[in-house]
C-alpha angles and dihedrals in degrees: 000000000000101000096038091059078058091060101061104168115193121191106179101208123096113282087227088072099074093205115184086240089060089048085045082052103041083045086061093048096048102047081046090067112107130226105274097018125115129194129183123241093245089054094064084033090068095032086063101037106002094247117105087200078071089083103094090051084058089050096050082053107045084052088062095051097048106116080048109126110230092022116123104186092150088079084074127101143179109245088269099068089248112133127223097297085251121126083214091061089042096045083049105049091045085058090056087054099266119150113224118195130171074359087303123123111235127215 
C-alpha cells in the first residue's frame, strides 16, 4: 500500500456528507490502487476524512461504481480482508495472485 499512505486525502466534513469532491477523492483512491494490491474500506475512509469508521460510507459508495471500466473496486476489502461478498471480486482477485480462503484473502 506504500504510495497510497503518500496520498493522504483529508476532507475535513463528516463521512456521513457524500459530497461529489469526497467521490472525486475516493475515485482517485480507488483507480490508484495496483494489480495485486488490496486495501480495506476504512483505509480510504480515513484518507478522505481522517476517520476509518468512515469505511462503510466508502462501500455504499464502490457498490454503486461497480460497472464502472478501469475501476477496479474489487481491490477493496472490509477490515477483515474479506472482500465484497461477490463471485466477480473473488474471481478477480484470485486472478491478481490473492489466496482466498472461508471467502478471506491470505496473506
Amino acid at each position: 500500500m506504500g504510495l497510497l499512505v503518500a496520498m493522504t486525502l483529508t476532507g475535513g466534513a463528516d463521512c456521513m456528507e457524500l459530497a461529489d469532491v469526497n467521490k472525486g477523492k475516493i475515485d482517485d483512491i480507488v483507480v490508484s490502487i495496483k494489480w495485486g494490491e488490496i486495501i480495506q474500506f476504512g483505509d480510504i475512509g480515513e484518507m478522505v476524512w481522517g476517520k476509518r469508521n468512515c469505511g462503510s460510507v466508502v462501500g455504499k459508495y464502490l457498490f454503486t461504481q461497480r460497472g464502472r471500466e478501469n475501476y477496479p473496486w474489487w481491490r477493496v476489502v472490509n477490515r477483515d480482508d474479506h472482500p465484497v461478498a461477490d463471485a466477480e471480486a473473488i474471481t478477480r482477485l484470485e486472478s491478481e495472485g490473492h489466496k482466498i480462503r472461508n471467502g478471506r484473502i491470505v496473506k
